[in-house]
C-alpha positions in Angstrom: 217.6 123.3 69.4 216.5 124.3 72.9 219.4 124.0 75.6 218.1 122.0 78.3 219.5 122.8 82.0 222.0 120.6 83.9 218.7 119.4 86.3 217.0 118.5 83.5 219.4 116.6 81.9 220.4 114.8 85.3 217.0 114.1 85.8 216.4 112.5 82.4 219.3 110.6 82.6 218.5 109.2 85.8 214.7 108.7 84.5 216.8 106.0 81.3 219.5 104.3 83.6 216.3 103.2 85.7 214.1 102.2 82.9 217.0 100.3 81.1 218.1 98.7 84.8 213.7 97.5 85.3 214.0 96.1 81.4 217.3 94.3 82.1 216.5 92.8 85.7 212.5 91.8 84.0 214.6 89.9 80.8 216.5 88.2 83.2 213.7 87.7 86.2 211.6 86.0 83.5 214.3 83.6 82.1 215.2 82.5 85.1 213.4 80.3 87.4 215.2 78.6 90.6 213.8 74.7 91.0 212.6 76.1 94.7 210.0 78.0 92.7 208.9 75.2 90.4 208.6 73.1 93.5 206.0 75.5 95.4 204.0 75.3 92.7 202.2 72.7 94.5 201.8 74.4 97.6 200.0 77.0 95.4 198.1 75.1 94.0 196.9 73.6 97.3 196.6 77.0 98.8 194.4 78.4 96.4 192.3 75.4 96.8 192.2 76.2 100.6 191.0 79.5 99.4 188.0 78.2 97.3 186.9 76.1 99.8 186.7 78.6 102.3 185.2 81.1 100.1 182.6 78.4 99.5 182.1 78.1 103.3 181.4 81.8 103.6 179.5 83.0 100.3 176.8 82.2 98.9 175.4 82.5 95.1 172.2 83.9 94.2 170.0 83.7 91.3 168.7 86.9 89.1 166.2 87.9 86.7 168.2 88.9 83.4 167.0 92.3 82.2 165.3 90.2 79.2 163.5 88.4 81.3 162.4 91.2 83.5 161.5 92.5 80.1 159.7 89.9 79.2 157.4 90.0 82.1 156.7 93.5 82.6 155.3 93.3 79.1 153.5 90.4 79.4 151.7 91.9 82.5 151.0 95.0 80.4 149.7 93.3 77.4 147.0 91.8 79.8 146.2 94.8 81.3 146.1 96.4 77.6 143.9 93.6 76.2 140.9 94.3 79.3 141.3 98.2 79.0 143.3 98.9 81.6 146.0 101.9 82.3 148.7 100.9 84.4 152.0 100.3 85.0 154.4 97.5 85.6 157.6 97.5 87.6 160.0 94.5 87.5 162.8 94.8 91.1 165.3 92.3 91.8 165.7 90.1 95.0 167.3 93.4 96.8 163.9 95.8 95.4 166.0 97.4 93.1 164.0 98.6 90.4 165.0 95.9 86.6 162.5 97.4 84.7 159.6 99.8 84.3 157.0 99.9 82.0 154.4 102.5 82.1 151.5 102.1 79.4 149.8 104.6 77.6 147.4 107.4 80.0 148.6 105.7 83.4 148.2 107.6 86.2 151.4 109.5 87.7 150.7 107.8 91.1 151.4 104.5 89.6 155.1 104.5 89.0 155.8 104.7 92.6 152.6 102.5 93.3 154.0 99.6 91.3 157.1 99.4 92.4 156.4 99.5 95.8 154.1 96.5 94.9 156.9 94.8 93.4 159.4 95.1 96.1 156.8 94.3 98.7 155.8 91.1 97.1 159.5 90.1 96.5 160.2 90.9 100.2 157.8 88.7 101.7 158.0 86.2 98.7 154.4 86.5 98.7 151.3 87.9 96.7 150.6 91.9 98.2 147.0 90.8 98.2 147.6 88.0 100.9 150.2 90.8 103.1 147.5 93.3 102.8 145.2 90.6 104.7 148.1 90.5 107.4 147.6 94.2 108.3 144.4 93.1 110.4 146.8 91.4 112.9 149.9 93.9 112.5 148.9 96.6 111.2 152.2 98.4 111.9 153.9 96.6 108.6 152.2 99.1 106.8 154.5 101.3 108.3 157.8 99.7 107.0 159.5 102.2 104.4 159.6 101.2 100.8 156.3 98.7 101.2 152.9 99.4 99.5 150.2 96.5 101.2 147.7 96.5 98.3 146.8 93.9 95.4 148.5 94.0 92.5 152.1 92.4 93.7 153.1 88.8 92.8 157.1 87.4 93.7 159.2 85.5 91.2 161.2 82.5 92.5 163.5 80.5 91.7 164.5 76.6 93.6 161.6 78.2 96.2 163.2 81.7 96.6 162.3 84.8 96.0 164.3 86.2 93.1 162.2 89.3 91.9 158.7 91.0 92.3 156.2 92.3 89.7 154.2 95.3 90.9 151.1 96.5 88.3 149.4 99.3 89.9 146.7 101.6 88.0 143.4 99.5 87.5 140.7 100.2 89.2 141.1 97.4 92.1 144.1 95.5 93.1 142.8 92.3 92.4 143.0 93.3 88.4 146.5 94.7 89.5 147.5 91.5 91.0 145.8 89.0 88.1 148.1 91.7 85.6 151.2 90.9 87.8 150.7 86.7 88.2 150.2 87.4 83.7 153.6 88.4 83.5 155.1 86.0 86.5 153.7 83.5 84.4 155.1 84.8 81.1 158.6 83.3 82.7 157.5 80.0 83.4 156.6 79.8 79.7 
């Protein structure tokens, strides 16, 4: 057997005195409660009330697509694309743009990744079809200039108690009017 040195064997005794001191002050800690502390119970209790209702004051919930649901409707948009002959692809972001879901069917273009997400998070931006923003640009034509945002048809929103909650973006047809009536497919495809 290995001779240990006198540190070491001061240090490891000092290492179980303090172990066995924390398990003997915890055993006793635990078994003992003083009536003050049963009588603040309350006063937690009514604190932490206080709390929630100021959280509630300050926060807010939101509501969000599941990723079946997202699911769901990206394929749904696809399948209508797929049953008129169409190549494209289908993104699915969430109320903040962030891409859910992206579905890119069979000999789509590489330009239509990008194109339908942008789509999708332009739609759920403005909580409005991209066909009807892309008619805006006549009167502002520097929101075409707003990073992130793609003004063509082919984007519908998804809401929820009338707000926005996601976008569909279908981009790859040959006119954004099919790109659009392949997006409203799949918004639909929720309602059902």
């Amino acid at each position: 057997m290995k001779k240990l040195s006198l540190r070491t064997r001061v240090v490891t005794g000092a290492v179980a005195v303090a172990a066995l001191g924390a398990g003997t002050f915890g055993a006793v800690s635990a078994t003992a409660a003083p009536a003050e502390s049963v009588a603040a119970a309350p006063a937690a209790a009514t604190s932490a009330n206080s709390a929630k209702n100021t959280a509630e004051k300050n926060t807010t919930e939101s509501t969000h697509l599941t990723i079946d649901a997202a699911t769901k409707a990206a394929q749904a948009a696809l399948d209508a694309a797929e049953k008129e002959n169409q190549r494209v692809t289908v993104a699915v972001v969430d109320r903040n743009g962030n891409t859910i879901v992206t579905l890119r069917g069979d000999g789509a273009g590489p330009q239509s990744y990008e194109s339908a997400e942008k789509k999708a998070y332009t739609a759920v931006a403005w909580n409005a079809p991209t066909s009807e923003l892309a008619k805006r640009l006549e009167q502002a034509p520097n929101l075409k200039d707003i990073p992130g945002t793609l003004f063509l048809g082919g984007g519908a929103p998804v809401t929820a108690e009338n707000a926005p909650i996601a976008g569909i973006g279908v981009a790859g047809a040959p006119s954004g009017d099919l790109d659009e009536k392949f997006a409203q497919a799949g918004a639909a495809a929720l309602s059902r």
